[in-house]
N, C-alpha and C positions, 0 to 999 in steps of 0.2 A: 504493500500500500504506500508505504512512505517512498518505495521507488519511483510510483506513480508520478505524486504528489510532487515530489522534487522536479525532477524533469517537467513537469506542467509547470509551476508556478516560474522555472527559470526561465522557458520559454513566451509565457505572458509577460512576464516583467519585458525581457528586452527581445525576443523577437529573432535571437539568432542564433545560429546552428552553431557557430564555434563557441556560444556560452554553457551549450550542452557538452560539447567535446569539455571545457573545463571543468566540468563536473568527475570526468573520470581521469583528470590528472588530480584534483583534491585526493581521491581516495587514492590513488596510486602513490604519490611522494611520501605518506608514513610507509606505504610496503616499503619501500626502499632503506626508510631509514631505520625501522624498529624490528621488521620480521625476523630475523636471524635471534633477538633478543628475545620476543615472544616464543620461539622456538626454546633456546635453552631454559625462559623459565617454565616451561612444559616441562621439561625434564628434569626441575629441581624440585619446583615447589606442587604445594597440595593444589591439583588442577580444580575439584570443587571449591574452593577458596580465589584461585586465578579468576577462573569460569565468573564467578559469583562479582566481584571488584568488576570487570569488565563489563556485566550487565547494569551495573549502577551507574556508568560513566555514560550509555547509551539510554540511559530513560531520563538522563540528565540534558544529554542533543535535541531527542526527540520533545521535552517540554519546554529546552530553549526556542527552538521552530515553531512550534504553537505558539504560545506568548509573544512571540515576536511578527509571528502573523498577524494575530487577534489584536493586536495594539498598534498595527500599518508600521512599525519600524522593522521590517524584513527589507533585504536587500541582499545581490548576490555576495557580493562578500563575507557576508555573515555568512549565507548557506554554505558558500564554498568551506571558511572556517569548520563551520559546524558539522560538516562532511569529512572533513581531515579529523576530527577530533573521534568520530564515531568509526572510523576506519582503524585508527591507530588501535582503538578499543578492541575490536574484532580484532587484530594483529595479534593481541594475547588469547584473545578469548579460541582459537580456530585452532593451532596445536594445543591446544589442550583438549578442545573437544573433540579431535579426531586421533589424539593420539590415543584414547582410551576406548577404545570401539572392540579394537581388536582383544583386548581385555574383556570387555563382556562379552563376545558371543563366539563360539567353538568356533577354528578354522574351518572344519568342513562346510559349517553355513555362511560363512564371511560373504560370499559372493550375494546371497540371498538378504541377507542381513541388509549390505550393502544399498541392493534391491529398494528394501523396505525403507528405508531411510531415504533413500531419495525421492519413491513416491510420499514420504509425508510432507518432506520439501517440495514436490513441486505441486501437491494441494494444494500447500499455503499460498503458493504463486500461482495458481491457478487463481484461487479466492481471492486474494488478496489486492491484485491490481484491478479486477471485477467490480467490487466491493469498493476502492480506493475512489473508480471513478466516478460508481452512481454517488458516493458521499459529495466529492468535488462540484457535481454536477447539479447536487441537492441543498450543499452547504456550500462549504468553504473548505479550501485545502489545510488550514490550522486543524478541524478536525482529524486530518487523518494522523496528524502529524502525534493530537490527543491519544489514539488509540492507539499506533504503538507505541506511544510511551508505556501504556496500561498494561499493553502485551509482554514488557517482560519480564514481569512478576510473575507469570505461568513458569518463566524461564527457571527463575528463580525458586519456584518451587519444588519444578523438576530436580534442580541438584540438590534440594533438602531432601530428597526424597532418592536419591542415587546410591549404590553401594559406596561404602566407602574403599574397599578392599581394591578396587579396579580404580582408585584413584591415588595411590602411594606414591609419594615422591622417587625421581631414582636418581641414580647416581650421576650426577655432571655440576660443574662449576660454571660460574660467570668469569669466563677467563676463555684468551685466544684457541688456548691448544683444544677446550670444547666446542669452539663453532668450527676448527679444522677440520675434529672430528668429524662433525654432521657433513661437509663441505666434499672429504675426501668419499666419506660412505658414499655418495649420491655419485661423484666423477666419477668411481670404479666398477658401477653397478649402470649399465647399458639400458638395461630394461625401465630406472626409473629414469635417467634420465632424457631418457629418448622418449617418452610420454609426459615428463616436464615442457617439452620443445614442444608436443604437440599441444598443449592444453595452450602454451602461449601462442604460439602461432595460430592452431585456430581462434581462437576467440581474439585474437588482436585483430586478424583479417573481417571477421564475420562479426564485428559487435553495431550491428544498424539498428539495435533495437533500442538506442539512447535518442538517435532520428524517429521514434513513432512518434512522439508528439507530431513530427511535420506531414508526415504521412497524414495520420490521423487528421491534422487540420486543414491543410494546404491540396492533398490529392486525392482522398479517399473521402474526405468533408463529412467525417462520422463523431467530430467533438470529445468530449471528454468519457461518456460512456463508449465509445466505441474504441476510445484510447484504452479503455480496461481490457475490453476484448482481445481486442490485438496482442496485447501484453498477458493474457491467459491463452491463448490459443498453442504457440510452444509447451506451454509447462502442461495442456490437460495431454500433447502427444506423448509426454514426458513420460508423465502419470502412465497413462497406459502401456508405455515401453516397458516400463518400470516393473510394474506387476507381471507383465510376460515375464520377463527376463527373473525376477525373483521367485519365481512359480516352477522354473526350470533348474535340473542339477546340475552336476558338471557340464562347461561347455569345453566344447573343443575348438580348435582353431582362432582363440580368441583374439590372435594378432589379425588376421585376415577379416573378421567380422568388426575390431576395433580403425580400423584403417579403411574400412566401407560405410562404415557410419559417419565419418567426420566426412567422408566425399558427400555420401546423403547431405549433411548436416549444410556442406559449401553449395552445392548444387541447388538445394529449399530456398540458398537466400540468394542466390539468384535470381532465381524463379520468381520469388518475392517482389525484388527489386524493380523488374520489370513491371510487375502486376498493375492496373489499375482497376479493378474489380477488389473491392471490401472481401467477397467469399472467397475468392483465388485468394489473398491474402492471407485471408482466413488459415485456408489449407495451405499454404506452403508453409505460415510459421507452424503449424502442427507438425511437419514432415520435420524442422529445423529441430524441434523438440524429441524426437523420436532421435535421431542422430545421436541429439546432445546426451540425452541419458543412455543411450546405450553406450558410448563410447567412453562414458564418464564413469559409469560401473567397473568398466572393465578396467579402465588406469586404475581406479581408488582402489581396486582389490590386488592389481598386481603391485602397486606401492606400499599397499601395508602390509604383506603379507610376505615381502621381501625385505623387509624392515624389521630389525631386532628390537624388544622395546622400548631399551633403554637411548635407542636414536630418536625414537618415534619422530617427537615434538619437534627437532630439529629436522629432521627429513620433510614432514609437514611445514617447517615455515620457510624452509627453500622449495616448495612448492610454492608456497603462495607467492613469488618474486611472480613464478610462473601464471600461475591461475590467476592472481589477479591485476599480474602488471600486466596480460596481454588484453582484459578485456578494458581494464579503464584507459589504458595506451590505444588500445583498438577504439575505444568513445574517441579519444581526442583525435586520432585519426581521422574517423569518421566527420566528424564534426566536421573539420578541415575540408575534410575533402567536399562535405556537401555543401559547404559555403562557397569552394573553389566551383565546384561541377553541377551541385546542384545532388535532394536528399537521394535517387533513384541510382543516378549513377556511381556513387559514394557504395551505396551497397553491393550493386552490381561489380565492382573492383573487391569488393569483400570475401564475397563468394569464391571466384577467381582463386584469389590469394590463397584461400584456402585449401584449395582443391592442391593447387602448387606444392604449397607446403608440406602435407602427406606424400605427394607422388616423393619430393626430393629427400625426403626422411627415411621411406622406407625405402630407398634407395643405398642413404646414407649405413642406416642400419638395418640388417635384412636380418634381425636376429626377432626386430620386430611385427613384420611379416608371418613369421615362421613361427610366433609364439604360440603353443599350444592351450598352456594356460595349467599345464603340470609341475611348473617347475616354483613349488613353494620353498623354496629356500630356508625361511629362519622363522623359528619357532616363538625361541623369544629371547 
């Protein structure tokens, strides 16, 4: 919802593409600066405790952006601010929460688990930009801004309520020779880092979905409700990917089926880009969504499942250099380019890109082609 909300009100206030592209250089500059630190305090400190301080810092953004709505002194600066500060937050909050997964649930379900966890995420995004927009469109964007704040108290309950046993501190320091550690694990290990490069490269190339507002207003002229739509149509193919794929046991060939899903994934937003029909739209971000989560199950399980646990945290937050400098880098891009080109053809180079990327990857590394999806390495 609040992803909604941002990108609409930046684009009402000033009206231009490359103000959207800066919204995903805000979130992008703390990765750069603090992930490697989020990473090692995954690995020292009590992650319920980490988890918990990180959620107070984002209900703290989210009621600054309301009050600052609801009282007319909003402006982008503040949002951009208040976008970096709620980013930084998550930079703690994300290896912690994904370094303890593999903790609670058997490896032989990991893949499933996996599964299951990304269809509750990509509910939420389903709902959530839906919901985001009829509020926008009924109220005011302050509201939405209210109600995550409210939301993450659930969050917060859920770790009152967490084992504590799957959440132990382990062993590593805040000191160089612990972030070499994490640094050298991931250069020596092929398989993660060759799905590091994809997660950045796709989603650098293919992030046009910081352009629906313009879509939404300028070509397709479906407003703020139909901006939720667009923004839920990805996450319901997600959703349904999701439950296939978590419904299923071992796969095989998972390098071949993870390197046709990201072509799917480039392909959708092409096809998108071009569209001028709202339901084509429709359906190609559903195909985009289908891609994403399938290809996105398969890295998270072959990354943590190759990962010993006392790297976890650290292996996770040099991922997220990955996962989230290539899509907020891919916004600013975007932006760019549709300012330069215009929003349609911005995408349509997105797609492209993508497509690129995997052919020259799995080219680079044929170990990732060939991956079968048997080769679970470390226990713990």
């Amino acid at each position: 919802m609040q992803v909604v909300a941002i990108n609409w009100q930046i684009y009402l206030i000033t009206g231009s593409a490359l103000s959207l592209g800066i919204i995903g250089l805000s979130r992008f500059l703390p990765v750069v600066l603090f992930s490697l630190l989020g990473g090692i305090a995954a690995d020292i400190f009590d992650k319920k405790k980490l988890m918990g301080a990180a959620q107070v810092v984002m209900i703290a953004t989210s009621l600054i952006l309301a009050l600052a709505t609801f009282s007319g002194h909003i402006n982008p600066p503040l949002i951009y601010l208040l976008i970096a500060i709620h980013s930084t937050a998550s930079i703690f909050d994300t290896p912690a929460r994904q370094s303890i997964v593999p903790s609670l649930v058997p490896k032989k379900y990991f893949m499933n688990a996996v599964g299951l966890n990304t269809i509750m995420w990509q509910t939420a995004v389903v709902l959530g930009p839906a919901i985001g927009g009829f509020l926008i469109a009924m109220h005011d964007v302050g509201i939405v801004y209210l109600f995550n704040a409210l939301s993450f108290f659930a969050v917060i309950l859920a770790l009152l309520l967490m084992e504590k046993s799957a959440l132990k501190p382990k062993s590593a320091y805040f000191n160089l020779k612990s972030l070499k550690e994490g640094i050298c694990f991931v250069r020596r290990t092929p398989m993660i880092y060759s799905t590091m490069f994809l997660d950045f490269f796709a989603t650098f190339f293919a992030s046009g979905t910081v352009l629906l507002p313009i879509f939404a207003k300028d070509i397709l002229a479906v407003g703020p409700k139909g901006l939720g739509i667009l923004y839920s149509a990805p996450a319901i193919g997600a959703v349904m990917a999701g439950l296939l794929v978590s419904s299923l046991g071992h796969l095989k060939n998972q390098g071949k089926i993870l390197l046709g899903a990201i072509v799917l994934y480039g392909l959708s937003t092409i096809l998108f880009g071009i569209s001028k029909s709202f339901y084509l739209s429709l359906f190609f971000l559903f195909l985009t969504g289908i891609g994403d989560v399938v290809s996105t199950i398969i890295r998270n399980t072959i990354r943590q499942l190759t990962t010993p646990n006392y790297l976890r945290g650290r292996m996770v937050s040099i991922n997220m250099i990955f996962f989230y400098g290539g899509p907020q880098l891919g916004e600013a891009e975007a932006g760019i380019a549709a300012a330069a080109f215009g929003a349609p053809i911005s995408v349509v180079i997105g797609g492209v890109g993508t497509i690129a990327a995997v052919v020259i990857l799995s080219a680079l590394v044929p170990k990732l082609k060939n991956y079968q999806g048997d080769e679970l390495l470390v226990s713990g």
